[in-house]
N, C-alpha and C positions, 0 to 999 in steps of 0.2 A: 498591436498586442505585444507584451514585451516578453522575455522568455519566462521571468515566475511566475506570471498570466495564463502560459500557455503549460508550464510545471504544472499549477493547481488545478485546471481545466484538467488534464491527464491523469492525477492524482484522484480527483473527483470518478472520472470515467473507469478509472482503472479498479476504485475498491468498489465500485456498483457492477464492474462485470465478473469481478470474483465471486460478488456475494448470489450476482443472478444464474451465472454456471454453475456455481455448488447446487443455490437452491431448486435450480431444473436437471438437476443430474448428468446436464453435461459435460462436469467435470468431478476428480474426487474431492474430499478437502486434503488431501494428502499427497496432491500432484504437485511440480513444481510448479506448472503455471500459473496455480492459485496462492502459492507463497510468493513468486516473484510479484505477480501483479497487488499484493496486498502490500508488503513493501515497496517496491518503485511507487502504488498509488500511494502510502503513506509519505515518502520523499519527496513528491509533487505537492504536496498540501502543508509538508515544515515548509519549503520554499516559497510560495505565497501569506504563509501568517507569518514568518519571521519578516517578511519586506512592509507587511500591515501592523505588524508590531501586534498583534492577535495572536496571544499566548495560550490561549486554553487551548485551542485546534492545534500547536506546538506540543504539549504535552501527552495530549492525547496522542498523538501523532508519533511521535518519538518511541511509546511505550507501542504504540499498532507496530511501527517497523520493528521493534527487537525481538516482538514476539515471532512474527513473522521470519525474521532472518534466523534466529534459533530455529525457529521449525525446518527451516529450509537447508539450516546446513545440519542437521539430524538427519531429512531425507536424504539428502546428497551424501553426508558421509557414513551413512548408516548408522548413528550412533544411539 
């Protein structure tokens, strides 16, 4: 398995355990841990559809990580 194999596999794992902390309350949606792993998962899934040339999981993809990084540096810097 090569590394944008194992990016998208993480990408995959990582916006499925955001979405299942929130939705069992063990986490907030306003923690960092759930912004970071929504962007890093969103970062692991551009990097296997750009190497598939699989552009719609790319845009989607692109628009999940910004939203996420905005939220995340709001939380971080209080804004």
């Amino acid at each position: 398995m090569d590394l944008n194999e194992t990016a998208g596999w993480y990408g995959v794992i990582a916006l499925l355990m955001a979405y299942g902390l929130v939705s069992f309350s063990l986490i907030q949606s306003n923690s960092v841990v759930y912004h970071l792993l929504n962007f890093t998962g969103a970062l692991g899934i551009i990097a296997i559809s750009l190497k598939r040339k699989n552009y719609q999981p790319v845009a989607l993809n692109v628009i999940w990580g910004v939203i996420a990084l905005i939220a995340l540096a709001r939380l971080v810097l209080r804004v």
